[in-house]
C-alpha positions in Angstrom: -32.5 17.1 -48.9 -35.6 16.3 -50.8 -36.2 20.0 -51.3 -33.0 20.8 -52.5 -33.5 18.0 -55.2 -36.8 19.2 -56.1 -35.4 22.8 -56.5 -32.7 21.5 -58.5 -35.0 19.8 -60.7 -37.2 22.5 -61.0 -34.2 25.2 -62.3 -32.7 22.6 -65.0 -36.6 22.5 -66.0 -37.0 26.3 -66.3 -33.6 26.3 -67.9 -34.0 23.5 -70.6 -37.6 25.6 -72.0 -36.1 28.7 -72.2 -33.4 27.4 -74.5 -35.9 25.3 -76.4 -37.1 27.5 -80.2 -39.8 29.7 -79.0 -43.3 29.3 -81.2 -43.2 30.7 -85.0 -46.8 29.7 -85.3 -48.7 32.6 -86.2 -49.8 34.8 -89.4 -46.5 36.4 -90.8 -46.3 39.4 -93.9 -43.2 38.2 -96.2 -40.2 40.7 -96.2 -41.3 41.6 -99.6 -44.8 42.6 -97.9 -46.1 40.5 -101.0 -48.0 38.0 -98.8 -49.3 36.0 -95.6 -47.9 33.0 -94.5 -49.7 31.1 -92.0 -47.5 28.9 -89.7 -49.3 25.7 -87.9 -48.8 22.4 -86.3 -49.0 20.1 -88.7 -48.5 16.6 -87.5 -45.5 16.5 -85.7 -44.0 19.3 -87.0 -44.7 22.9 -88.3 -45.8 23.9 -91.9 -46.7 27.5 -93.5 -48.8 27.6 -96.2 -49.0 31.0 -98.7 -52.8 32.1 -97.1 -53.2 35.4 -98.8 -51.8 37.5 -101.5 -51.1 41.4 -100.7 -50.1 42.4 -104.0 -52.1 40.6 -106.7 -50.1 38.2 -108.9 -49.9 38.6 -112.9 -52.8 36.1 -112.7 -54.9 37.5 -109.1 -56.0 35.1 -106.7 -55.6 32.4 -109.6 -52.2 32.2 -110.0 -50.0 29.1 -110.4 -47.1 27.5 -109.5 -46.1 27.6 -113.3 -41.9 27.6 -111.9 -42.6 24.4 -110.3 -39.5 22.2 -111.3 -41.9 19.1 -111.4 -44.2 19.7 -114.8 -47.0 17.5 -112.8 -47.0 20.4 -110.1 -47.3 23.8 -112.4 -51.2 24.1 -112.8 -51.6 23.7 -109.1 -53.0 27.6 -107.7 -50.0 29.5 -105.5 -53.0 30.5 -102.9 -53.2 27.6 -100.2 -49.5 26.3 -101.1 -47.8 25.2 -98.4 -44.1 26.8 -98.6 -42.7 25.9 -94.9 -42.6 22.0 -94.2 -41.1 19.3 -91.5 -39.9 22.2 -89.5 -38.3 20.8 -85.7 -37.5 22.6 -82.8 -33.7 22.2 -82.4 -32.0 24.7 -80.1 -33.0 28.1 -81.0 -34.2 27.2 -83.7 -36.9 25.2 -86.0 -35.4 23.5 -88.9 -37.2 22.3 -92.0 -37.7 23.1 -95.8 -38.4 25.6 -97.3 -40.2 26.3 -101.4 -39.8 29.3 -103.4 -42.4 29.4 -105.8 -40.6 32.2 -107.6 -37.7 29.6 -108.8 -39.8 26.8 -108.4 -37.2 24.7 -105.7 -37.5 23.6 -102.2 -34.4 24.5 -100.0 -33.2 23.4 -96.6 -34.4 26.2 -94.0 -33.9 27.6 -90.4 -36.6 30.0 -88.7 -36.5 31.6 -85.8 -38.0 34.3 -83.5 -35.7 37.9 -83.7 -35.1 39.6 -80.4 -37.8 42.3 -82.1 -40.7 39.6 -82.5 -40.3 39.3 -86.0 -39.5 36.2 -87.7 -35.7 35.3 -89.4 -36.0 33.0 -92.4 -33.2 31.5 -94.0 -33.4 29.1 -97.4 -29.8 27.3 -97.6 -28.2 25.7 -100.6 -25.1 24.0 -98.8 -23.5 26.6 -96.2 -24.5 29.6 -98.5 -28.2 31.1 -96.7 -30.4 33.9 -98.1 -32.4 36.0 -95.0 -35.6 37.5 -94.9 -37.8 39.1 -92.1 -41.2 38.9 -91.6 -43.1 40.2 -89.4 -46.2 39.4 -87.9 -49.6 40.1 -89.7 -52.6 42.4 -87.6 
């Protein structure tokens, strides 16, 4: 009997991780192939920060986040930024926000690992989402 109950404990275990959001940490190339984002623990929850520029900005390896919606905010340099913040594994899935530096907001997100390895990022402004795919950086 104790066996059993182990080896039932042991299948709901095996079964509950599988379901849980597999890792997104990682170096990822932005669908536009404009950039690296590196994805870390951060606390207790993932960030991505912008960590390298693959086609050079109007203003190089110096630009800034001159969209910024806050004025304070627009002199601060794009390199470094972090864009992916609070993300939480629910399901599937990691949840968290997400900022566009292009129109200078910060959008609720949803990331998660494609069947193909590549990463599915989604910005949401109510239930209306916009989709890119990265992929992972060599």
């Amino acid at each position: 009997m104790r066996r059993m109950t182990y080896s039932i404990l042991a299948t709901v275990a095996i079964a509950t991780s599988a379901q849980a959001a597999a890792p997104i940490t990682g170096r990822w190339v932005t669908q536009e192939k404009d950039g690296v984002v590196e994805i870390y623990a951060c606390g207790e929850s993932i960030c991505g920060k912008l960590a390298k520029f693959l086609k050079a900005p109007a203003g190089g390896n110096a630009q800034k986040d001159v969209n910024n919606s806050n004025p304070a905010l627009r002199n601060r340099p794009l390199l470094g930024i972090n864009l992916l913040s609070g993300f939480k594994a629910e399901g599937n899935e990691w949840k968290g926000s997400i900022y566009d530096p292009r129109r200078g907001k910060t959008f609720r997100s949803v990331v998660y690992k494609g069947k193909s390895g590549n990463l599915v990022v989604k910005g949401c402004v109510g239930p209306l989402c916009q989709t890119q795919t990265w992929t992972p950086a060599s």
